[in-house]
N, C-alpha and C positions, 0 to 999 in steps of 0.2 A: 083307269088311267095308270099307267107306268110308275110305281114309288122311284121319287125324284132321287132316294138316298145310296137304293138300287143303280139305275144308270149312272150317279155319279160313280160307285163303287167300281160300275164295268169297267169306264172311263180311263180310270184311275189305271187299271191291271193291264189295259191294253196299250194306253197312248205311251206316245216316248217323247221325253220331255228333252229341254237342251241341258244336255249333262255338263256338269264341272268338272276339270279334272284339277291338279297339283298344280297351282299356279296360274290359273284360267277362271275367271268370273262368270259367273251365269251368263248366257248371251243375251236373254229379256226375263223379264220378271214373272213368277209363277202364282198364281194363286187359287185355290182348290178348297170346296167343302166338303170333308171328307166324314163317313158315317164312324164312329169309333163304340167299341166294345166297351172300353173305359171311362163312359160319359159322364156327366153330372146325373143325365134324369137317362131314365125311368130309375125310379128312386122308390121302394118302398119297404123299406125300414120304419123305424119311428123317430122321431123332432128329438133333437140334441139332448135334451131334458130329460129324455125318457116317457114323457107325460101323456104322449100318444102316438099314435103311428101317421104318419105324416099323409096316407092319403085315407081321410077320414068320412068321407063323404062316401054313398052307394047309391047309387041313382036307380030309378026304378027299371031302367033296361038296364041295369046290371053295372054301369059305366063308373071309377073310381075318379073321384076327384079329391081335392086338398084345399081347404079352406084358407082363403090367404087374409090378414088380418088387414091389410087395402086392399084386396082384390075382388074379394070374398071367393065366391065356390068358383074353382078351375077345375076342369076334367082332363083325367090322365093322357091320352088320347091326343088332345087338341094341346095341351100345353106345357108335357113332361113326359113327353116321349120323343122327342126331337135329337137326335145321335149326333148332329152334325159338328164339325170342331172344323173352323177357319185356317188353316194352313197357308202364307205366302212367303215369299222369297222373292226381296228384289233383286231388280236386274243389276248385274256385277256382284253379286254376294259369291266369295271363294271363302269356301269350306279349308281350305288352305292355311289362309290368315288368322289370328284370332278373333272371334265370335262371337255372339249372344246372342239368347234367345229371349226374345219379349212374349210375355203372357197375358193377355189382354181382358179382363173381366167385364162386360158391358155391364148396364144396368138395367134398370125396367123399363116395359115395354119395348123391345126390339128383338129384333132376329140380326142375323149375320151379315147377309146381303143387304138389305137395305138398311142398315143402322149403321155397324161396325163398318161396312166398306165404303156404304153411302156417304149418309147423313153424318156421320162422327169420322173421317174419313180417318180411319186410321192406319190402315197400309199406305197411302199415298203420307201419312207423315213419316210411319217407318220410315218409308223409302226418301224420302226429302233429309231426313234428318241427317243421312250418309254414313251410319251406323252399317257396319259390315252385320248384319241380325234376319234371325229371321220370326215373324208371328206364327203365334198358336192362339188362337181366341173359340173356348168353347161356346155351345149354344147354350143357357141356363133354360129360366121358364120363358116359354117361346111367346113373344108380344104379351108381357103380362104382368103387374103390380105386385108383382110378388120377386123376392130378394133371398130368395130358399136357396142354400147351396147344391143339396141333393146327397150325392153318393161322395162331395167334397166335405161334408162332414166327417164323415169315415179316415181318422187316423192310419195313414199309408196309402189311399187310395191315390191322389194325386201322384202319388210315385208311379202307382202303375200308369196313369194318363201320359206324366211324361216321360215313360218307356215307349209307351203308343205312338207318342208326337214324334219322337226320336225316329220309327221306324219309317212312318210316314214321309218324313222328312227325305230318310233317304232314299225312297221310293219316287221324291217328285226329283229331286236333286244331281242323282247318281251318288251319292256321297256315301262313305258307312252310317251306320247309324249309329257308330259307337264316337262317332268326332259330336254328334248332336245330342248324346245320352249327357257327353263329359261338358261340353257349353257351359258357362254361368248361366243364369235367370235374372232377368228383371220383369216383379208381379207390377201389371199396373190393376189397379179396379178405380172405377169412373159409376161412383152412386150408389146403386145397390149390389154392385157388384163386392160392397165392402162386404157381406158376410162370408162368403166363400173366402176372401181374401183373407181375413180374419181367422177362420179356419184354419186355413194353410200354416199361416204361420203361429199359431196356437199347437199345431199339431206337429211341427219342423219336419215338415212333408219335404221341402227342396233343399234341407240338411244346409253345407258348404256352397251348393250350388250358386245360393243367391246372393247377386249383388246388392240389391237395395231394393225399397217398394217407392212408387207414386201414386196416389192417392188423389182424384181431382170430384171434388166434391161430392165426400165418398163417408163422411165420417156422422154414418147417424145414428150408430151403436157402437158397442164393442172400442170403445176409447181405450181401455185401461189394458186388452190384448194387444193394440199397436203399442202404448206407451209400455208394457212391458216390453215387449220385442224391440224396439226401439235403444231399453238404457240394458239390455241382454248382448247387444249384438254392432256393436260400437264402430266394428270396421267394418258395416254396410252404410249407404245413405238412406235417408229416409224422406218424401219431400208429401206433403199435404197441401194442395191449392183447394183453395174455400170460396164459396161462398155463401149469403144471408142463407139457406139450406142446410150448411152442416157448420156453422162458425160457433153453435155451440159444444158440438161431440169434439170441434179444435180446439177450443178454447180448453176442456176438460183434458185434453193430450197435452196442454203446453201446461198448465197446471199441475198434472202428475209430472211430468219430467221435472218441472221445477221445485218439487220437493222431492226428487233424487238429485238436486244439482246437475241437472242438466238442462242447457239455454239454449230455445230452440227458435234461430232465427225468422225473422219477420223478412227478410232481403231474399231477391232471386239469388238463388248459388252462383258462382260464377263458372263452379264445378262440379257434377257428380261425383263425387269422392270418398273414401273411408270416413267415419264422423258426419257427414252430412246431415243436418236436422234442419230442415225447413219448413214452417206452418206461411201457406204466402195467402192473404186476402185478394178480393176478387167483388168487385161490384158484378160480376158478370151475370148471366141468366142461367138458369139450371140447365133449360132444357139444351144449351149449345154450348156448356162448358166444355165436350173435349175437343171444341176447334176455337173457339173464343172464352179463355181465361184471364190471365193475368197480365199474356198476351195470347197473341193469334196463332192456332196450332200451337197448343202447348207442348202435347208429347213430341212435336218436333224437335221445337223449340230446348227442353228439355236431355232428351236425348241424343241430339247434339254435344252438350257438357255432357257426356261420359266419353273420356277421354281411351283408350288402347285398344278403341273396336274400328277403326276407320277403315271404309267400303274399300 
């Protein structure tokens, strides 16, 4: 059978996309899985710690896998060698205007296609939101209980991904790649996606670039890395939706900040803005938090309030 990652890649070199030019919108919206050099996985180094190497398992045909502490044994092969990184661009996005780029962290169990575009619809909220932006959402461990960053461990790596995303970009787009290098960022992670996220910004991978993080029930380690980054980084926003799932790893961020004096509200923003600190609750269900939160389509809804990017 044809490697799916292959034909996409032909796909990609041959087709012609509707180009933007200086003052002209996309004419429909784009969206493409694209294989990337810069990926999270195939990953084999050793665990952040140092403690071992992170695919520690040998199977007796030879097959490496990594022991996930919910997942248990994953094989390298079937669920950390997946290249593929989500690229879209809606329709009317001018490279033109001022811009942002959203970075999308899934969580466990999913793949790209049927989670991130599906089930969690997150391009259809980009796109509703009316944010002139466009997603980058990689593939982590492919349909699997496991919250391993991979090669996002790696201090600077991320920079290389999003030089990659950059060029990508202007590959599907027409656009330079140096108007998508210069973009701001906004990280979202949704669950397990917080260790990577955590990473990132432990490692000040996106330097000035980033505007702010969201966080939708994502806080089940690594409190004390956002709440540093957090009272470090004052004119970014920062907004955490919870629910019974992570209301304790919240509870521990609104705690640390409140002994650096900083008060981190409980109220929808009314704005994404410099200062922004919001911890927001959520009766909601885990499994359908990033379309039913606090409200419905949050990252719409969300990024919407971030004001100087309008489609």
């Amino acid at each position: 059978m044809p490697d799916r990652r292959a034909i996409v890649a032909g796909l990609l070199a041959t087709a012609v996309f509707p180009a933007t030019s200086e003052g002209a919108g996309l004419k429909k919206a784009i969206s493409s899985i694209v294989p990337f050099k810069a990926s999270p996985f195939p990953y084999r180094d050793r665990l952040p710690d140092g403690s071992a190497p992170f695919l520690d398992v040998t199977g007796a045909d030879g097959r490496r896998g990594h022991t996930s502490p919910r997942g248990g044994i994953y094989w390298e092969d079937e669920t950390y060698s997946d290249r593929g990184t989500l690229l879209a661009v809606p329709k009317g996005f001018d490279p033109a205007k001022p811009a942002v780029i959203i970075v999308f962290f899934h969580g466990n169990g999913a793949t790209l296609q049927r989670d991130v575009v599906g089930r969690q619809r997150v391009v259809a909220q980009v796109e509703a939101s009316g944010l002139n932006a466009v997603l980058v959402a990689p593939q982590f461990a492919r349909d699997a209980q496991d919250s391993s960053a991979g090669n996002f461990w790696t201090p600077g790596y991320f920079a290389g991904f999003m030089a990659e995303a950059a060029q990508g970009l202007a590959r599907l787009t027409g656009a330079k790649a140096a108007k998508f290098q210069a973009m701001p960022v906004v990280l979202i992670a949704y669950s397990g996606g917080y260790n990577p996220a955590a990473s990132i910004l432990k490692n000040g991978d996106v330097g000035t670039r980033l505007l702010g993080v969201i966080l939708l029930d994502a806080v089940f380690d690594e409190a004390d890395i956002f709440a540093v980054w957090i009272a470090h980084h004052r004119k970014n926003f920062f907004v955490s939706a919870y629910g019974k799932s992570s209301a304790a790893g919240n509870a521990e961020i609104r705690q640390l900040l409140a002994g650096r004096g900083i008060d981190a509200s409980a109220d929808k923003p009314r704005r994404l803005e410099a200062g922004t600190v919001a911890l927001l609750a959520s009766d909601a269900a885990h499994d359908s938090f990033v379309t039913k939160a606090f409200v419905n389509n949050p990252l719409q809804w969300l990024l919407a309030r971030l004001r100087g990017f309008s489609r």
